[in-house]
C-alpha positions in Angstrom: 46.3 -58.7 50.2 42.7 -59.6 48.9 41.7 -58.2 45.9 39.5 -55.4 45.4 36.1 -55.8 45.2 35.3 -53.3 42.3 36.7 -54.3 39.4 38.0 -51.8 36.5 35.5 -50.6 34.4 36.1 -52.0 30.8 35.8 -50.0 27.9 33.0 -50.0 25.9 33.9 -52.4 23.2 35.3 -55.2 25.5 32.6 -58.0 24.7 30.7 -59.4 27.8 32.4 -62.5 26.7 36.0 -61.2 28.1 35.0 -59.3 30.8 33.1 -62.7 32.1 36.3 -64.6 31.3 38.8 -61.8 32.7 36.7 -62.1 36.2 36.5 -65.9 36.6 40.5 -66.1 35.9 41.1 -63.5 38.3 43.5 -64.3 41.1 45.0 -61.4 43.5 48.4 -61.2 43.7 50.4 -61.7 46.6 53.5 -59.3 47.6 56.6 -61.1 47.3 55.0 -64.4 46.3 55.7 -66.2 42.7 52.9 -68.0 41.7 52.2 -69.4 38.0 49.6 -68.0 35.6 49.7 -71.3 33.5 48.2 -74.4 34.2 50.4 -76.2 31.9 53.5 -76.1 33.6 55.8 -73.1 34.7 55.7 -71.3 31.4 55.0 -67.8 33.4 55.4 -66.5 36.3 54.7 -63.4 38.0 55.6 -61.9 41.2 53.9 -58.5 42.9 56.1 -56.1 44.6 55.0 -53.8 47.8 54.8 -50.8 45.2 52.2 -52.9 43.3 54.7 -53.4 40.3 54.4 -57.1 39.0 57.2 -58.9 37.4 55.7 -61.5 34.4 58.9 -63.5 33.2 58.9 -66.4 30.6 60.0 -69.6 31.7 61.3 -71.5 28.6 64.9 -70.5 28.8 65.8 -73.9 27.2 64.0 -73.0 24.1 64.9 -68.8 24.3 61.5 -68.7 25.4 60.1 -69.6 21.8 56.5 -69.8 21.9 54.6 -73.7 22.2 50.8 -73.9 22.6 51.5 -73.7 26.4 53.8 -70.8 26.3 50.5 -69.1 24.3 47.7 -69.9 26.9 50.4 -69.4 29.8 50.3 -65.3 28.8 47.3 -64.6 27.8 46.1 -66.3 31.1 48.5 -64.1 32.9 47.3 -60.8 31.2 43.6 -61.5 31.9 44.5 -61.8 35.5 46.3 -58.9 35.5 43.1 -56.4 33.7 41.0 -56.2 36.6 43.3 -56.1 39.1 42.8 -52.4 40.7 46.4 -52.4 42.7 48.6 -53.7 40.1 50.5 -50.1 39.4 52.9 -51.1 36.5 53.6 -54.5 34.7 57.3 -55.8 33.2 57.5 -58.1 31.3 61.1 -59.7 30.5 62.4 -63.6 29.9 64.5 -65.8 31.2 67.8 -67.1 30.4 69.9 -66.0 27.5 66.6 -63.9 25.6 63.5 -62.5 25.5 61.9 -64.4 23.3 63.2 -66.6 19.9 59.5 -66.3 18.5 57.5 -69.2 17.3 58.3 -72.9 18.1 58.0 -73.8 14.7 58.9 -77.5 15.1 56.3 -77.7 18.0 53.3 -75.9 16.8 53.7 -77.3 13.6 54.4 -80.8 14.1 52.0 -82.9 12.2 50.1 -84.8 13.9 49.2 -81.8 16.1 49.4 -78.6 13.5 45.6 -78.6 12.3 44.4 -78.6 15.7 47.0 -76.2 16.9 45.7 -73.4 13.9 42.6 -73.8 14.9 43.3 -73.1 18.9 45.5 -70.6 17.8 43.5 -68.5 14.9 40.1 -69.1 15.8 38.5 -66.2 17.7 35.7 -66.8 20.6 32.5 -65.5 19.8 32.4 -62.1 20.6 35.9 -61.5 21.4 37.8 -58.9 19.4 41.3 -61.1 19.4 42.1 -64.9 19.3 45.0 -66.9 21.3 47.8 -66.1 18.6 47.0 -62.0 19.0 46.0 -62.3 22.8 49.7 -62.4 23.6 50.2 -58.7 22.2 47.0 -57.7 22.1 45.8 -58.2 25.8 48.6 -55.7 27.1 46.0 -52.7 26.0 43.4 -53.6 28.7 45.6 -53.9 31.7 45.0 -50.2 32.9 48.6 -50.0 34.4 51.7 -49.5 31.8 53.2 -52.6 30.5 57.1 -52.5 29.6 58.7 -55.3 28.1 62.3 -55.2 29.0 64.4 -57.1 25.8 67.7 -59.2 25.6 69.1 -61.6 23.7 66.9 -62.1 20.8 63.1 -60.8 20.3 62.2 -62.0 17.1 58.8 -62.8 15.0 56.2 -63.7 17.7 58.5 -62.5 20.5 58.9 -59.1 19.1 55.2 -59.0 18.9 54.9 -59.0 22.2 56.9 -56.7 22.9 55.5 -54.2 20.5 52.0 -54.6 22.5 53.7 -53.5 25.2 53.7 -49.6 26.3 56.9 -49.1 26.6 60.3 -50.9 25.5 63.7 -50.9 26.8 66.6 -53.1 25.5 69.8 -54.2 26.0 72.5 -52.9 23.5 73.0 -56.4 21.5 69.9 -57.4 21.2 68.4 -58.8 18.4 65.0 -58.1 16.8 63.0 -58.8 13.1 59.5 -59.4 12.3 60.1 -62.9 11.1 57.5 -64.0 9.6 58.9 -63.6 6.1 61.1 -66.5 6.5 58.2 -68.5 6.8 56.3 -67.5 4.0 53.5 -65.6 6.6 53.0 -62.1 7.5 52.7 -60.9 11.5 49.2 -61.8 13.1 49.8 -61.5 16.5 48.7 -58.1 17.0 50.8 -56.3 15.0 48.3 -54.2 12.3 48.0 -52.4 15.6 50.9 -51.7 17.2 53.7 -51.7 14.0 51.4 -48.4 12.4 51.5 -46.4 15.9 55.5 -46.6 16.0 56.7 -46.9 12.1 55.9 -45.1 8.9 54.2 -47.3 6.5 57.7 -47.3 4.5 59.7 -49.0 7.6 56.8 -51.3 8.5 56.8 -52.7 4.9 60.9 -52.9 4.7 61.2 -55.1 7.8 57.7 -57.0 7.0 58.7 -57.9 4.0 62.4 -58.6 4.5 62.6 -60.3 7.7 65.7 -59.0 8.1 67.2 -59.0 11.5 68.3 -56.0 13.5 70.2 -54.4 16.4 68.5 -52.7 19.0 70.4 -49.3 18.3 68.5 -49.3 15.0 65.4 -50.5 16.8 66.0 -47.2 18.9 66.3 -44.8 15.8 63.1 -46.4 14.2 61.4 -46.0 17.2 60.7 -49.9 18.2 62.2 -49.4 21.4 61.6 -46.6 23.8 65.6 -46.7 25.2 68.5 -48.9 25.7 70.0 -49.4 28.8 72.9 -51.8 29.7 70.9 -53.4 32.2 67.4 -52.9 30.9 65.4 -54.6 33.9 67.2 -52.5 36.8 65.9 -49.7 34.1 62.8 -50.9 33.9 62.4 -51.0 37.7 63.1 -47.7 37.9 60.9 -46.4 35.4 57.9 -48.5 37.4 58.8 -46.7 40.8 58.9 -43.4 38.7 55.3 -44.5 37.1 53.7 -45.8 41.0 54.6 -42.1 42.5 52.2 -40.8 40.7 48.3 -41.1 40.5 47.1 -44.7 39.5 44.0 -42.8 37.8 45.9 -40.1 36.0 48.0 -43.2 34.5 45.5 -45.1 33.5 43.8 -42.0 32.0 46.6 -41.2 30.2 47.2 -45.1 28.6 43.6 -45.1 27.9 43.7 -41.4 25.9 47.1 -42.4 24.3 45.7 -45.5 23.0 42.5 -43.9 21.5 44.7 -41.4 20.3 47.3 -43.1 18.3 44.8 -45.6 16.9 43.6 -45.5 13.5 40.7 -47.6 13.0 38.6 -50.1 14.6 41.0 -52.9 17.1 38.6 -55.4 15.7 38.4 -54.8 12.3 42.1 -54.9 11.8 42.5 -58.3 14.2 39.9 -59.7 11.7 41.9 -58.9 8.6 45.3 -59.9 9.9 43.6 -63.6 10.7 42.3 -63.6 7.2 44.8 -62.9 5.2 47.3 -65.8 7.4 44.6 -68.3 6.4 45.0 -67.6 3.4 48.5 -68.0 3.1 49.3 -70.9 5.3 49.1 -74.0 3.5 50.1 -72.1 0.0 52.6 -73.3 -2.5 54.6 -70.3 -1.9 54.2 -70.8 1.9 55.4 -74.4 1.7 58.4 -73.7 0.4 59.3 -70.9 2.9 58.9 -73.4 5.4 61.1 -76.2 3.6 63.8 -73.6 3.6 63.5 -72.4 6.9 63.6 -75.7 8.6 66.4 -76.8 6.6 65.5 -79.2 3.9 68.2 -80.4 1.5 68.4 -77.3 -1.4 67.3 -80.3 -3.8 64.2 -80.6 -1.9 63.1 -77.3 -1.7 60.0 -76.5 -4.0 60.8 -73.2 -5.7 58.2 -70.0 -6.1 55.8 -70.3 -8.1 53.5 -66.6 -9.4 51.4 -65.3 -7.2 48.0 -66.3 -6.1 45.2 -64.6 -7.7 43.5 -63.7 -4.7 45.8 -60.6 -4.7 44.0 -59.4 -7.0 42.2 -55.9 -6.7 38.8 -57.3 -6.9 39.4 -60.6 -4.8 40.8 -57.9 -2.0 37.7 -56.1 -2.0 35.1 -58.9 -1.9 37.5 -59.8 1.2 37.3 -56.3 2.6 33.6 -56.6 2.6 33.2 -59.8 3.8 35.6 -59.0 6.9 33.1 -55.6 6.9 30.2 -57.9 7.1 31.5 -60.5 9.8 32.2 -57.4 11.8 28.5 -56.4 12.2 27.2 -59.8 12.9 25.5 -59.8 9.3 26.5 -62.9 6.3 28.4 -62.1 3.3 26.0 -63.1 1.3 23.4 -61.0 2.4 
C-alpha cells in the first residue's frame, strides 16, 4: 500500500530540520511484511497489520535488548518513519526474548576506545532539533500522531524504562521489573524523562526512585501510576486495546494525543531536553561519577575510589548562571551577551 501523499502536518515547534529528516527516512509500510528500520543490523523491526496497527519489536534478545549505539539509531530511525505516516492507526512497542529492555549497554557504549565519540553521537543535539539521539528514543513517541503503547516484560530498567515512559500508554506483565537506573551509575535520566516522569509522578515519587535507583515490581509501578495496567499476557492486551483505538476516528485520536500532550505539559519540550543534557555533562566524567561506575561494573571493593563532597557547581548561584545560559542557548542568543 503506497503511502499517502499528504503528509501530517507537524506542530509548530517541530524545526524544519526534522520535518526534512522525518520525510527523506520515510518508508510506507507494508501489511504483513517485516522489514527493518535499522541499517545496522536487525536491531528493530516493525510489521503493519490490515487495521493499520504496527508492531516495533527490539531485536537484541541476547543482550535483554540493552541499548548499543545501533540499538539507539535503530529506534529513533524507526519512530521518524513512523510520524508522517497518515495510515499508521496505533503503534506497540514490545522486545524480544526474555525482556523489554535491560537499559544501557554499559560495557559497549562505554568502552574506551569508542566512549568519547559515542557521548558526543549520543548527547549532541542537531541544530535546530529539540532532542538528541540519547532522548530521541523516548522523546520521538510524542510526534507520531497515532497512540504508542509499550507492552513490558521481564525487565525495563534505566534507558529501557525510558522508553517506555515516552510511550502513551503502558501495560505490563505481573513480574516485571522496572527502576530509573541511572543512580547506580553516578548519572541522572536524560533520555527524555524531565518530560514524561512529571506528567505521571508527584515530584516526591520522581525524586525517591531517581535518586535511589531502587528496583521495582510492576504492581507498585501500577499504584504509582508508571504503568497504565497489568495483564498476564500484556501484548495479546495490547492488541486489543489497538483494535479498540483503530474503531474509532483516526482524527479524533490524534486530536485527543495532541490536546493531552499540551495539556499535561508544563513547560517548554525544548527547554527541559536542554537542561537534562546539561546537567549529564556535567556529571559524567566526575570524581563521584567514577566511582559509581567502578562499583557498578564490578571492580575489586579495594579499587573502588570512595565519595568525595560535592561539586561546587551545585551551588545556588552556579545553578542560575546555568539556568540562564540554557535560557540563552534556547533563543539562539550567546551567554555572554
Amino acid at each position: 500500500m503506497a503511502m499517502a501523499s499528504r503528509m501530517m502536518r507537524a506542530p509548530r515547534h517541530l524545526s524544519v530540520a526534522m520535518r526534512a529528516r522525518a520525510l527523506s527516512t520515510a518508508v510506507p509500510l507494508h501489511e504483513g511484511k517485516a522489514f527493518s528500520a535499522s541499517v545496522h543490523g536487525s536491531r528493530v523491526s516493525m510489521t503493519k497489520d490490515a487495521k493499520g496497527v504496527v508492531t516495533l519489536m527490539l531485536r537484541r534478545p541476547e543482550k535483554m535488548n540493552a541499548l548499543d549505539m545501533p540499538m539507539f539509531v535503530a529506534i529513533a530511525d524507526a519512530a521518524r518513519e513512523l510520524i508522517p505516516q497518515r495510515d499508521v492507526r496505533a503503534v506497540i512497542v514490545h522486545g524480544e526474548g526474555r525482556a523489554f529492555c535491560a537499559g544501557l549497554d554499559v560495557k559497549s557504549v562505554m568502552s574506551p576506545a569508542t566512549a568519547a565519540a559515542n557521548m558526543r553521537k549520543l548527547l549532541e543535539r542537531p541544530h535546530g532539533e529539540v532532542s538528541n539521539l540519547a532522548q530521541d528514543v523516548g522523546y520521538l513517541w510524542r510526534r507520531i500522531a497515532a497512540p504508542v503503547i509499550a507492552v513490558t516484560h521481564g525487565v525495563c530498567l534505566g534507558g529501557g524504562f525510558q522508553i517506555a515512559l515516552g510511550a502513551d500508554m503502558r501495560i505490563s506483565a505481573p513480574r516485571c521489573k522496572f527502576s530509573v537506573m541511572e543512580a547506580k551509575w553516578g548519572l541522572i535520566p536524560d533520555m527524555s524523562a524531565t518530560l514524561s516522569l512529571p506528567e505521571l509522578v508527584p515530584k516526591d515519587v520522581a525524586m525517591e526512585l531517581t535518586m535511589t535507583g531502587r528496583v521495582f515490581q510492576a504492581e507498585e509501578a501500577l499504584r504509582l501510576g508508571l504503568v497504565t495496567t497489568i495483564a498476564e499476557d500484556p501484548l495479546a492486551e495490547a492488541r486489543r486495546l489497538a483494535d479498540d483505538i483503530t474503531a474509532r476516528s483516526p482524527d479524533s485520536t490524534a486530536a485527543a494525543k495532541r490536546l493531552l500532550h499540551a495539556a499535561y505539559a508544563s513547560a517548554d519540550d525544548g527547554r527541559r531536553l536542554h537542561l537534562e543534557t546539561e546537567l549529564q555533562r556535567k556529571l559524567l566524567g566526575g570524581w563521584n561519577q567514577l566511582a559509581c561506575a567502578a562499583k557498578g561494573l564490578g571492580a575489586p571493593s579495594m579499587l573502588q575510589p570512595g565519595f568525595i563532597n560535592r561539586n561546587a557547581s551545585w551551588s545556588e548561584e552556579e545553578e542560575l548562571d546555568a539556568e540562564t545560559e540554557i535560557a540563552a542557548m534556547l533563543h539562539g542568543e550567546s551567554a555572554a551577551a
